[in-house]
N, C-alpha and C positions, 0 to 999 in steps of 0.2 A: 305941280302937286301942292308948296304952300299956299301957292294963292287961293286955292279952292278950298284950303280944310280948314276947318276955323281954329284951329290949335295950332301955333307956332311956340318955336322954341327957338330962340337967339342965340344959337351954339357955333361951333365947330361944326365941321359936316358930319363929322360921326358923330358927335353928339344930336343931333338933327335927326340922323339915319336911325338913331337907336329910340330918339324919340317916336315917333312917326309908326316905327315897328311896333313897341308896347303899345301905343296909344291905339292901332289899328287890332290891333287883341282885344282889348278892353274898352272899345268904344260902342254904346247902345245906338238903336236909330227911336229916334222920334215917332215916327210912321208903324211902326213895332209896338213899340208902348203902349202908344193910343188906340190901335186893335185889338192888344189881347186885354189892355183892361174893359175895353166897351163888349168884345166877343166873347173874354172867358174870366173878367172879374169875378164872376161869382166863386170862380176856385184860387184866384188870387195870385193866378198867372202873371200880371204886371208886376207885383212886388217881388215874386223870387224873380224875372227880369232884370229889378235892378239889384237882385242880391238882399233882398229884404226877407228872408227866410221867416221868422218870427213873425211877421204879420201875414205870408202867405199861406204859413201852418194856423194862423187862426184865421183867415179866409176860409179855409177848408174844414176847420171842424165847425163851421157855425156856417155855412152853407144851405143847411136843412131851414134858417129861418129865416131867410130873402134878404137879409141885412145886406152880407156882402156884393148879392146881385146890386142894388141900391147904390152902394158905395161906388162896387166898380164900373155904375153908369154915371153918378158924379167926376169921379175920378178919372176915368177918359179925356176930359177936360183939361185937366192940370197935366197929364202927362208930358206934353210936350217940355215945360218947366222943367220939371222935375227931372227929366234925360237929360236936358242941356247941363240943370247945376253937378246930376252925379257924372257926367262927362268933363265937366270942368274938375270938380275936384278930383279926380283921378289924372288930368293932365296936370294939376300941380303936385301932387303927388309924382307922379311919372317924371318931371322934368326934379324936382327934388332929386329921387334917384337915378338921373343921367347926369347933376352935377356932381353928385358924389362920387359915381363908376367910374365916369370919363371924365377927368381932369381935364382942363386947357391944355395945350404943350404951352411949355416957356416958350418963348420969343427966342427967336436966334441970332 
């Protein structure tokens, strides 16, 4: 299973195991992104995706003037980027709070 997932964590096993759980909650796909921005940008689907509420809600009230459709066929593009960096920062984030929870054990 490491070897396949692009997020590692140099833990304990449980630290590892607790990584790997959060990170599998919170991980976006690439291939997701890049569809709903190019099929449903104009409502701003991609951005609450990645939790970008604020520009989704203004996707949607300004809809009525083909802006967003525009944007979200630009944007299609970039999406892939843009999953990977917000899946990274939440894997540092995430291992943040797996070294915090789950301490090393001392050495015996």
């Amino acid at each position: 299973m490491a070897s396949s997932y692009p997020y590692t964590y140099p833990g304990t096993p449980r630290q590892q195991a607790a990584f790997y759980q959060q990170m599998a909650l919170v991980q976006k796909d690439e291939l997701l992104g890049f569809l709903l921005a190019l099929l449903l940008g104009t409502f701003g689907a991609h951005r609450f995706y990645l939790g970008e509420t604020g520009w989704g809600i203004a996707y949607v009230v300004f809809m009525w003037t083909g802006s967003p459709t525009l944007l979200g066929f630009i944007e299609c593009f970039f999406m892939p980027a843009r999953v990977r960096t917000y899946n990274a920062v939440r894997a540092a984030q995430i291992a943040a709070w797996v070294s915090q929870t789950f301490p090393p054990e001392p050495a015996r």
